[in-house]
GUKE-39686 format. One record per atom (N, C-alpha, C): residue in one letter; x, y, z negated; atom name; residue number from 1. Coordinates in Angstrom, 3 decimals. Example, Ala and Ser with C-alpha at 12.3 -4.5 7.8 and 13.67 -1.06 7.14 Angstrom:
REM GUKE-39686
- A  13.190  -5.690  -7.800  N  1;
- A  12.300  -4.500  -7.800  CA  1;
- A  13.200  -3.300  -7.800  C  1;
- S  12.850  -2.250  -7.080  N  2;
- S  13.670  -1.060  -7.140  CA  2;
- S  12.900  0.030  -7.870  C  2;
//
This chain:
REM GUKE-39686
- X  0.842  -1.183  0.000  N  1;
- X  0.000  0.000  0.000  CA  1;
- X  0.891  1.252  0.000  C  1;
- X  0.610  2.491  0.700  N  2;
- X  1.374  3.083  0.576  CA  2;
- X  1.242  4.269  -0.526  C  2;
- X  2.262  5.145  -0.790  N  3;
- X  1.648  6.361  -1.849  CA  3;
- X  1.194  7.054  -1.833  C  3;
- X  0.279  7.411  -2.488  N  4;
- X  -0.843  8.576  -2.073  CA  4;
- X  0.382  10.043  -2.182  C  4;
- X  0.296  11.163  -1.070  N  5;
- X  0.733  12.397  -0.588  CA  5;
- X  -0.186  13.522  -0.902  C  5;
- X  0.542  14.120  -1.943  N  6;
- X  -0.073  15.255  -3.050  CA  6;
- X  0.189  16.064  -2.423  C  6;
- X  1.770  16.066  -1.755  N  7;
- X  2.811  17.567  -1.143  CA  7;
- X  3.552  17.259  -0.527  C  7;
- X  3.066  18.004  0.919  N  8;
- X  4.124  17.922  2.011  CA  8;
- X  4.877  19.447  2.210  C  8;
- X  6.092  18.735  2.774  N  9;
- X  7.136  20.306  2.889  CA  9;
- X  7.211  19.908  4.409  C  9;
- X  6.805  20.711  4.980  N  10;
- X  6.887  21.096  6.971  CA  10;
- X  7.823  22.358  6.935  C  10;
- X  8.948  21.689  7.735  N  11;
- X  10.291  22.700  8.105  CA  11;
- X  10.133  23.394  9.008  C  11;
- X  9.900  24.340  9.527  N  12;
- X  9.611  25.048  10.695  CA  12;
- X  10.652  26.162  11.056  C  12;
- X  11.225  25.590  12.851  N  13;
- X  11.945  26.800  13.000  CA  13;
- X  11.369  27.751  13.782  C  13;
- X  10.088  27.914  13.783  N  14;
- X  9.342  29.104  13.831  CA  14;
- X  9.514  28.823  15.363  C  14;
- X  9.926  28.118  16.491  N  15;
- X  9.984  28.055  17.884  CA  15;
- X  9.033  27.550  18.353  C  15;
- X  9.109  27.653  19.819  N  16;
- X  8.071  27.454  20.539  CA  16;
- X  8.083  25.227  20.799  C  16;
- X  6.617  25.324  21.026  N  17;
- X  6.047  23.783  21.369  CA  17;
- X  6.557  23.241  19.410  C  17;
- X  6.115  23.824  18.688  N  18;
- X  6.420  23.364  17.742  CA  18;
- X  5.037  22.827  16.660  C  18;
- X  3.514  23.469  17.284  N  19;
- X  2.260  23.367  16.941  CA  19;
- X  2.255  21.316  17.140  C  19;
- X  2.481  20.225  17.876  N  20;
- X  1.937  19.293  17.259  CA  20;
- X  2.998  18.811  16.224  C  20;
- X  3.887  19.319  15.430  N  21;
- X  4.055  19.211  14.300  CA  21;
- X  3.549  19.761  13.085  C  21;
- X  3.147  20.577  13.348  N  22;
- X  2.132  21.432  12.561  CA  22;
- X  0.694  20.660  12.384  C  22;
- X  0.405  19.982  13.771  N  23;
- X  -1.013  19.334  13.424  CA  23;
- X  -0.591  18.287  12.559  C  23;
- X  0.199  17.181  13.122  N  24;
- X  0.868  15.945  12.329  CA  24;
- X  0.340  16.162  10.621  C  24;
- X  1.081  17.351  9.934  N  25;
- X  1.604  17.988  8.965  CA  25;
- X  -0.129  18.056  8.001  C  25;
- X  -1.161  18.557  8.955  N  26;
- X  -2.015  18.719  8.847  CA  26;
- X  -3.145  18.025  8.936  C  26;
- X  -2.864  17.144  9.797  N  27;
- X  -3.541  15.475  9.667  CA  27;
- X  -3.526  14.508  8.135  C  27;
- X  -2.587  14.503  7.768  N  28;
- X  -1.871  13.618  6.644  CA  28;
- X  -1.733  14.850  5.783  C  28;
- X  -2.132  15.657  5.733  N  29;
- X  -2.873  16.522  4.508  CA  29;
- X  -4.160  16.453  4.043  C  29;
- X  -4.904  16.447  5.380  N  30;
- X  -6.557  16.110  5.677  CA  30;
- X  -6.620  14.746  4.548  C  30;
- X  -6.056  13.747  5.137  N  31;
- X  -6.226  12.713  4.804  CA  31;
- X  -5.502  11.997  3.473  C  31;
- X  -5.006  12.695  3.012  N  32;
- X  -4.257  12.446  1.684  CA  32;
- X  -5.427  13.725  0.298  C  32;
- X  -5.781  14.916  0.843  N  33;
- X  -5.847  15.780  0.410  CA  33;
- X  -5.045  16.509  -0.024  C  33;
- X  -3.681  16.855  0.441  N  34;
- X  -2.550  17.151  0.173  CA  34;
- X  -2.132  18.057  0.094  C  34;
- X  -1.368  19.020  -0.145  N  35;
- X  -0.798  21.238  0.241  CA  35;
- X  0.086  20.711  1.166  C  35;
- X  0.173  21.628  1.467  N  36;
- X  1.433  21.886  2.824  CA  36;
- X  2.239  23.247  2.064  C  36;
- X  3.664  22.385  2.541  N  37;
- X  4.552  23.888  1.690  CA  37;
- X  5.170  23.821  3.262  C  37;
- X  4.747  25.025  3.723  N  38;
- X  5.862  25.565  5.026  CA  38;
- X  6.991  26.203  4.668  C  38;
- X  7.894  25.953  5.425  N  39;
- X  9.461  26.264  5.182  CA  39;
- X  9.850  27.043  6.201  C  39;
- X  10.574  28.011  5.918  N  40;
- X  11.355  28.582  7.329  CA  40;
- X  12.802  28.505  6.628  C  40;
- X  13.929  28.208  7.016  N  41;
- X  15.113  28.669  6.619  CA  41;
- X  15.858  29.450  7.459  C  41;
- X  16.474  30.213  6.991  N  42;
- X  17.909  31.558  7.991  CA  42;
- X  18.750  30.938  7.375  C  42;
- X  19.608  30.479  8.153  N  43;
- X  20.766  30.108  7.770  CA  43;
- X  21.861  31.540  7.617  C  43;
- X  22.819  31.285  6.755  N  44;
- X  23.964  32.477  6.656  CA  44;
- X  24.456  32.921  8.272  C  44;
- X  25.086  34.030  8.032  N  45;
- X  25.955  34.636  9.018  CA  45;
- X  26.861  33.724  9.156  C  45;
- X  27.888  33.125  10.091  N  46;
- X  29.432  33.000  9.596  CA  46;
- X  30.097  34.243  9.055  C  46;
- X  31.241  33.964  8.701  N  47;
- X  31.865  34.488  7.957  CA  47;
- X  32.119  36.024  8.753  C  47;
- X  32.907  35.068  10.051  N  48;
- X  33.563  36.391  10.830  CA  48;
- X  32.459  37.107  11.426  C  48;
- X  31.658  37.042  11.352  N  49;
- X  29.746  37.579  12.202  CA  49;
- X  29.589  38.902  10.655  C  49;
- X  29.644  38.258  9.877  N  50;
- X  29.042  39.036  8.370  CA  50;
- X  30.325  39.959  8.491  C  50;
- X  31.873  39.803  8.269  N  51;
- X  32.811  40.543  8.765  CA  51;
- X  32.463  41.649  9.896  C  51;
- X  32.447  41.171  10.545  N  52;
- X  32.004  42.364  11.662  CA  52;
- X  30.986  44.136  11.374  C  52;
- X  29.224  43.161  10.829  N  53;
- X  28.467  43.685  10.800  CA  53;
- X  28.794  44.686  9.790  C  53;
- X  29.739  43.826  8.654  N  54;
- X  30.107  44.719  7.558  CA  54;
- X  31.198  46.159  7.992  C  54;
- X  31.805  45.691  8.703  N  55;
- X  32.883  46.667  8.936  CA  55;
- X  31.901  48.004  9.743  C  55;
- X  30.908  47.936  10.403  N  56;
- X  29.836  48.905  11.301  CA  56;
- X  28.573  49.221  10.510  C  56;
- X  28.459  48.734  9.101  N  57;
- X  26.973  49.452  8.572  CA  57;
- X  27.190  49.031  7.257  C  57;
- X  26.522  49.733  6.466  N  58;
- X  26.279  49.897  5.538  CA  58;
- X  25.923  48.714  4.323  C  58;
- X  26.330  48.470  3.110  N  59;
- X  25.657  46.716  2.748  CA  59;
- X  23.788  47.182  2.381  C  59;
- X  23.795  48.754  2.333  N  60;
- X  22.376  49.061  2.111  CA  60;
- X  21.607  48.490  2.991  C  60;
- X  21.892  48.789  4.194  N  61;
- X  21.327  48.680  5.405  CA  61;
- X  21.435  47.459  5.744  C  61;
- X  22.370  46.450  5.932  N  62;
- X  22.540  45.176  5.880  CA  62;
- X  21.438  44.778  5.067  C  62;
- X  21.685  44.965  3.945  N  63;
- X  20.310  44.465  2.730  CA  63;
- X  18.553  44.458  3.256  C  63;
- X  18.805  45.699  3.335  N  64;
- X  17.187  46.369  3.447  CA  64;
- X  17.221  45.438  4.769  C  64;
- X  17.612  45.455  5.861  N  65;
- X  17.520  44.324  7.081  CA  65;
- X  17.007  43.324  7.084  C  65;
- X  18.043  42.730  6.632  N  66;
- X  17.687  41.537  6.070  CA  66;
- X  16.503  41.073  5.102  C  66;
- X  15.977  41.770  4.096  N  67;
- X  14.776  41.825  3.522  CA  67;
- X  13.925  41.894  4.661  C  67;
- X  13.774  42.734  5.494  N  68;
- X  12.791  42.981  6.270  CA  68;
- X  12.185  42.092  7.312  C  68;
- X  13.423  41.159  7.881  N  69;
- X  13.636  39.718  8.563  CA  69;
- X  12.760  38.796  7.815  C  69;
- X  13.205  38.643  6.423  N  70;
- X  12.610  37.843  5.557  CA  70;
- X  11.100  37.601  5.548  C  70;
- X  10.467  38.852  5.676  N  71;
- X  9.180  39.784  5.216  CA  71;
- X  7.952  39.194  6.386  C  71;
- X  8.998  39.423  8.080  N  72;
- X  8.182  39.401  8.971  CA  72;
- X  8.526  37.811  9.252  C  72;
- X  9.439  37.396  8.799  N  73;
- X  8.981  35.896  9.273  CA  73;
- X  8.131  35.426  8.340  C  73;
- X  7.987  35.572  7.109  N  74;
- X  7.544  35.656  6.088  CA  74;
- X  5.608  35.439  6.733  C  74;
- X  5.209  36.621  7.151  N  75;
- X  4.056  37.159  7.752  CA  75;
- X  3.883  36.126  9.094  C  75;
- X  5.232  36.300  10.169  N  76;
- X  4.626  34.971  11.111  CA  76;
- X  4.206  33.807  11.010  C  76;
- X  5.064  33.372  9.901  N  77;
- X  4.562  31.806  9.419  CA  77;
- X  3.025  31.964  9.011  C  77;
- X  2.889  32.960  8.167  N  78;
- X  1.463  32.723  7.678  CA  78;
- X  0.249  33.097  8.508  C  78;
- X  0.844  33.669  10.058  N  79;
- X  -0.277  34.070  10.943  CA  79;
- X  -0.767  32.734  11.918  C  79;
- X  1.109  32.305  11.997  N  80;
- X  0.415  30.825  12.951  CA  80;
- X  -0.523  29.784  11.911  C  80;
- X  -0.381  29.951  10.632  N  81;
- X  -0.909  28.569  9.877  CA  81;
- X  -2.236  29.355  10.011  C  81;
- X  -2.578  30.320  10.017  N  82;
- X  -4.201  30.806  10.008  CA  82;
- X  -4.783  30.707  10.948  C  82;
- X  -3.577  30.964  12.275  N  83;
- X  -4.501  30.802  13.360  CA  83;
- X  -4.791  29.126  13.440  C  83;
- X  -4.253  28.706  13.622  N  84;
- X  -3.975  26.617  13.686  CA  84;
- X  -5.313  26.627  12.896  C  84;
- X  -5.718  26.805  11.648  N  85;
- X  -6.488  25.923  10.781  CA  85;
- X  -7.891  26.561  11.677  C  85;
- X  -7.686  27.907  12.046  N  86;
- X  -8.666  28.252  12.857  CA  86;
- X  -9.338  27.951  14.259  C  86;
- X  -8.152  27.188  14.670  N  87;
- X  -8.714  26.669  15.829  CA  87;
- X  -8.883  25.564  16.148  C  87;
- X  -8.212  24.784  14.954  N  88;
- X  -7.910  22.791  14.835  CA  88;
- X  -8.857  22.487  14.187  C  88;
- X  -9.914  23.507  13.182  N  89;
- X  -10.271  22.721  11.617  CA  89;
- X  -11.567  24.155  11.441  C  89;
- X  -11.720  24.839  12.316  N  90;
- X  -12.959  25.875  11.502  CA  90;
- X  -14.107  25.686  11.771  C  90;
- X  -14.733  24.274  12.301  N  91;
- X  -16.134  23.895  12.961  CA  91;
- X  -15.934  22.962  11.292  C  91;
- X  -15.230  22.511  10.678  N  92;
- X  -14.951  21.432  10.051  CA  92;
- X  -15.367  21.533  8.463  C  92;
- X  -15.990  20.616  7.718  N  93;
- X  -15.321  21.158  6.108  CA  93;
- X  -13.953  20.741  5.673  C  93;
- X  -13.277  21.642  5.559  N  94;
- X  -11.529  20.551  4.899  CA  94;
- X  -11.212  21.929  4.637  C  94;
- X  -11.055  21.722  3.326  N  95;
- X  -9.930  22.772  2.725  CA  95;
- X  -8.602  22.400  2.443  C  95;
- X  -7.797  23.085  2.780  N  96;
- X  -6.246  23.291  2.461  CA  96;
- X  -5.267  24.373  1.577  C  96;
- X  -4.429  23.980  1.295  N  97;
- X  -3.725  24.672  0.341  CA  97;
- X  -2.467  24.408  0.994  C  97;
- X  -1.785  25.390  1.155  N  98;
- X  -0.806  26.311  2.445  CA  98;
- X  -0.165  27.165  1.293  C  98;
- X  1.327  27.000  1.537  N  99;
- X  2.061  28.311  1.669  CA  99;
- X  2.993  28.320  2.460  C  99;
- X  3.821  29.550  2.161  N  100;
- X  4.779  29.489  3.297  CA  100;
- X  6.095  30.523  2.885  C  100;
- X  7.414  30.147  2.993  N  101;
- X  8.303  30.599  2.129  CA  101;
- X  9.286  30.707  3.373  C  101;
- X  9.941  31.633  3.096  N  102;
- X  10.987  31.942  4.135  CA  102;
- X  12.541  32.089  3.323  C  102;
- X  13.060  31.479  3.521  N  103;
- X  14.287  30.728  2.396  CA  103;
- X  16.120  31.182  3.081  C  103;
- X  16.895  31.056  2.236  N  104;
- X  18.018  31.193  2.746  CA  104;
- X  19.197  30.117  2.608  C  104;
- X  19.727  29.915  3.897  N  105;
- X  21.038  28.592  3.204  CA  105;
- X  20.842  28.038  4.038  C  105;
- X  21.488  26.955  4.235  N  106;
- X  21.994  26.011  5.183  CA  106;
- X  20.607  24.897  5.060  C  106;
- X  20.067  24.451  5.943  N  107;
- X  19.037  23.836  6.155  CA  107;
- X  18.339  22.840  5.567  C  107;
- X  19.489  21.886  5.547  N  108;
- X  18.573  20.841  4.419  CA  108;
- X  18.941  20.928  3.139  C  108;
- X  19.753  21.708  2.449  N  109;
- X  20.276  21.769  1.285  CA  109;
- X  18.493  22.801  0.652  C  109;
- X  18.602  23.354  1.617  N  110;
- X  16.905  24.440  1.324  CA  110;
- X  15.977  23.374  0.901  C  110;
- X  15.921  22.391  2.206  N  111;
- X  14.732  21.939  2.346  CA  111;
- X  14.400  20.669  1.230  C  111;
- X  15.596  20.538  1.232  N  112;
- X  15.922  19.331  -0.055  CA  112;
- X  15.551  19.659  -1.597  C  112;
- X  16.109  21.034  -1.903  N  113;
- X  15.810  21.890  -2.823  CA  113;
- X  14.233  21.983  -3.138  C  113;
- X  13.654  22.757  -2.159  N  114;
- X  12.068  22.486  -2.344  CA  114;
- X  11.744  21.690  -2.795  C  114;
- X  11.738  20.159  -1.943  N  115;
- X  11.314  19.232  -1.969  CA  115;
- X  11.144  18.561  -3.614  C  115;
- X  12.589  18.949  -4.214  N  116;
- X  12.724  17.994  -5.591  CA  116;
- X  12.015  19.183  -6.519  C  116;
- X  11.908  20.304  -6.512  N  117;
- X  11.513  21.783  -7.016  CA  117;
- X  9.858  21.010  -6.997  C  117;
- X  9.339  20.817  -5.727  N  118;
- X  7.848  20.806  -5.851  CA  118;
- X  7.369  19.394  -5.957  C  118;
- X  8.435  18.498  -6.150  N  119;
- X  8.215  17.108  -5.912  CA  119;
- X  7.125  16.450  -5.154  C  119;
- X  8.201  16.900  -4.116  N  120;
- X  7.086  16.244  -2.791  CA  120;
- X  8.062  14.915  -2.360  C  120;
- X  6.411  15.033  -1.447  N  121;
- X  6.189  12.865  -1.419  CA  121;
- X  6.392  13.390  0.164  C  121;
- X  6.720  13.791  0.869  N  122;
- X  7.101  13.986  2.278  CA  122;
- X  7.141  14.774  3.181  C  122;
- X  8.285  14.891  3.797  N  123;
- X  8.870  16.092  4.672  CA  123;
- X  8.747  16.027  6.126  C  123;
- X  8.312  16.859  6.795  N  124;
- X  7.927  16.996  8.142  CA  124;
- X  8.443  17.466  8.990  C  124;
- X  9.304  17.248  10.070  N  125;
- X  10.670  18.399  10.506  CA  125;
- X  10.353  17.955  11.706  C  125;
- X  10.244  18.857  13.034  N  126;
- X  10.929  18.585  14.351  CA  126;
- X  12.350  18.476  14.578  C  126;
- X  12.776  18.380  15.684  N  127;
- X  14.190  17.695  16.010  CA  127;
- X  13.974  18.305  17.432  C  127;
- X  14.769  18.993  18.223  N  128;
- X  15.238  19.692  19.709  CA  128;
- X  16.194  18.880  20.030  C  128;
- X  16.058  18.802  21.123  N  129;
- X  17.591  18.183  21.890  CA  129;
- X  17.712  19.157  23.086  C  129;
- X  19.145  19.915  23.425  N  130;
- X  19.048  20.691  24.209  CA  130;
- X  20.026  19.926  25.918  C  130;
- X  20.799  18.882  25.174  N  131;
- X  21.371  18.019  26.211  CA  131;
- X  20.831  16.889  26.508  C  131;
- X  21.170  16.238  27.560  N  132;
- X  21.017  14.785  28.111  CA  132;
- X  21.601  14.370  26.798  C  132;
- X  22.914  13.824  26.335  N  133;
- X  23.378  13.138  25.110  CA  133;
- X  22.649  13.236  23.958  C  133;
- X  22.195  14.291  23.479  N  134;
- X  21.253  15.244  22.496  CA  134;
- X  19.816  14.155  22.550  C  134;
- X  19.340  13.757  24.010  N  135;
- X  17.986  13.341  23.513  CA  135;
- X  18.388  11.480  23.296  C  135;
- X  19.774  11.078  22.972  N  136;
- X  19.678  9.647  22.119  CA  136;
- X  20.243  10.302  20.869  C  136;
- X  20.692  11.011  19.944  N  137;
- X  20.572  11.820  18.976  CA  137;
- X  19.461  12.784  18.326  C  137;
- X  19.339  12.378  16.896  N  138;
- X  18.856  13.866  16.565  CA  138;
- X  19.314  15.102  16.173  C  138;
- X  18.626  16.161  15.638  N  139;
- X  19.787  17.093  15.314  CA  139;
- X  20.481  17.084  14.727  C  139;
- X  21.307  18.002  14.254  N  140;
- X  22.546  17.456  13.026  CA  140;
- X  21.514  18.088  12.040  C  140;
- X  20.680  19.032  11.550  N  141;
- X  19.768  19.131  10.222  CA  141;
- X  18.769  18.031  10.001  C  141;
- X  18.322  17.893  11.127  N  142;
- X  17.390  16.479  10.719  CA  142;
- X  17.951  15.305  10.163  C  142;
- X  19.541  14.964  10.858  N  143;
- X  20.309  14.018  10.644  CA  143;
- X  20.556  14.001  9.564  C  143;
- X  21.334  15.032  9.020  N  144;
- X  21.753  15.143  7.406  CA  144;
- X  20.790  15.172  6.575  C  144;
- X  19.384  15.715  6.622  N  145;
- X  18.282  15.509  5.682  CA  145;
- X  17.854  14.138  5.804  C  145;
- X  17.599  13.240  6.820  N  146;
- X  17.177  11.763  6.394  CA  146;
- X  18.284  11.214  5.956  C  146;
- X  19.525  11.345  5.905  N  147;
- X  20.620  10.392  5.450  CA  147;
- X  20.898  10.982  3.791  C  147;
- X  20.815  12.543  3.193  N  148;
- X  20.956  12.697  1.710  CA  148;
- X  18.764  12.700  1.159  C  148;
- X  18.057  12.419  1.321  N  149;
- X  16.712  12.868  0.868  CA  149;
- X  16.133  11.527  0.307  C  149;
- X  15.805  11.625  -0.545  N  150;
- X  15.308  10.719  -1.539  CA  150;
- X  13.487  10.799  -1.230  C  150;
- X  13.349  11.867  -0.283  N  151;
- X  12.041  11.807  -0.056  CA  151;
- X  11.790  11.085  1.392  C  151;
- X  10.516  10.435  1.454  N  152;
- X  10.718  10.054  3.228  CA  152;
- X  10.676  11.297  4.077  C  152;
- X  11.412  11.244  5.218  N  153;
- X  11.588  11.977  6.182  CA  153;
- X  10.672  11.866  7.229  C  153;
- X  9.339  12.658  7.762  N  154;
- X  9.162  12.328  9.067  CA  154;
- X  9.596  13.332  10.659  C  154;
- X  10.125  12.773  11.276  N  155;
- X  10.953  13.712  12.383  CA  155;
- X  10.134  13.439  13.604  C  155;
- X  9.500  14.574  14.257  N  156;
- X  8.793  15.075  15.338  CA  156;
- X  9.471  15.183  16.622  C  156;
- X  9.652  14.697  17.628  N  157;
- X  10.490  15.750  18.627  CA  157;
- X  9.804  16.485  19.337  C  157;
- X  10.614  17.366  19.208  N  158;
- X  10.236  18.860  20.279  CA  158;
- X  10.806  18.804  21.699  C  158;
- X  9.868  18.861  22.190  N  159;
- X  10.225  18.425  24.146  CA  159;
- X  10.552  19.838  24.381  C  159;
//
């Protein structure tokens, strides 16, 4: 039998053809009665990138920027999940419980974090391949989150 799914964490890199992971996410919420914790992560600058920007502006301005990045992805995530439930699920009765967090750090160390933070029972991630070699591989974030995650992994691909 399998375990009943209280909380799912859906990784989203906010790109395009990325909605039937979102339904997936939202299916097996339906059917568990489950929240959905949406994720966005920004990964850091490199070093010599943050070097640069630093040497041409201000760390105010850097700051306030960057907050502001935060803010509006922040706001996109929560416009596509409104529109989706609105157009997948508003003839329907099913309520959901949604949020959506826009995070910083290296990808699965984020997503991993959540995960044990909200103790969730399963993670939802697409996977891109941008080469021929790429589509018998997955990504290297997807890769490294099913090989350290103590939670099950489910991986989507994005055509």
């Amino acid at each position: 039998m399998l375990p009943h799914i209280k909380t799912i964490i859906y990784a989203s890199d906010l790109g395009e053809k990325t909605r039937p992971n979102f339904n997936m996410a939202a299916i097996l919420a339906k059917g568990q009665g489950a929240k959905i914790i949406c994720v966005h992560v920004i990964e850091p600058l490199p070093d010599h990138i943050h070097s640069l920007i630093g040497d041409n502006l201000e760390k105010s301005k850097i700051d306030r920027s960057y907050a502001e990045n935060i803010k509006a992805k922040e706001k996109m995530l929560l416009d596509r999940i409104e529109t989706f439930f609105k157009d997948e699920f508003s003839d329907k009765d099913i309520t959901f419980t949604s949020e959506a967090r826009v995070l910083k750090g290296q990808v699965e160390d984020v997503i991993l974090s959540v995960a044990k933070k909200e103790n969730a029972d399963l993670i939802i991630m697409g996977s891109r391949t941008h080469s021929t070699l790429g589509r018998f591989m997955l990504g290297s974030s997807a890769t490294k989150l099913i090989h350290t995650s103590v939670v099950p992994v489910l991986v989507i691909p994005i055509n």
